[in-house]
C-alpha positions in Angstrom: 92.1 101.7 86.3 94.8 99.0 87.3 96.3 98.8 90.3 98.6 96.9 92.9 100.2 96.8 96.7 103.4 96.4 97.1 105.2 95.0 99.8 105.1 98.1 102.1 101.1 98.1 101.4 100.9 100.8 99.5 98.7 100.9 97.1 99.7 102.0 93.3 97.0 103.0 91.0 97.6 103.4 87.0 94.3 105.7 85.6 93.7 107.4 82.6 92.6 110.9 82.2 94.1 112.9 79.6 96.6 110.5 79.1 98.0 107.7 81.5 98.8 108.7 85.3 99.8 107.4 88.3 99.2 107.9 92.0 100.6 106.0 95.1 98.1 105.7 98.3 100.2 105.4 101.9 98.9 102.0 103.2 98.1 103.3 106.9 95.6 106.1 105.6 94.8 105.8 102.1 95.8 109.1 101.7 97.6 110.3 98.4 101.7 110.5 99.0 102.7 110.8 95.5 101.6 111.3 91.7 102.3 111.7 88.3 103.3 115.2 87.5 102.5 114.7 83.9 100.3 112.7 81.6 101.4 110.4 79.2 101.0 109.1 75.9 102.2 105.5 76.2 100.6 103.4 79.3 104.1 102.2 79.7 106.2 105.3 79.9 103.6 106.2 82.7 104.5 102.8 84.5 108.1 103.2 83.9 107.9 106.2 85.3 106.1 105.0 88.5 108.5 102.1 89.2 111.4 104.9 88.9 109.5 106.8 91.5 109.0 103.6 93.7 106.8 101.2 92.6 107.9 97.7 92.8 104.4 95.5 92.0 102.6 95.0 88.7 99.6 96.8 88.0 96.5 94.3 87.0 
């Protein structure tokens, strides 16, 4: 798993199971505000995706 904060705090991890996914953690709670609907093949399709939806840090 990679992940990164960006500069809001929250956190943005890039996983894979059954393919590459993403989820975004709020940075007050650690809870789970958003994720990938769908897995996919490419790693970066998934992180395209995620910077579409938001995501403005690097995964590492």
């Amino acid at each position: 798993m990679e992940s990164c904060k960006d500069k809001n705090g929250d956190t943005w991890e890039i996983y894979k199971s059954d393919g590459w996914r993403w989820q975004r953690k709020a940075a007050g709670n650690n809870k789970i505000v958003g994720a990938s609907t769908e897995a996919y093949v490419n790693k970066s399709d998934c992180i395209a995706n995620a910077q579409r939806s938001g995501m403005t840090c690097t995964p590492k």
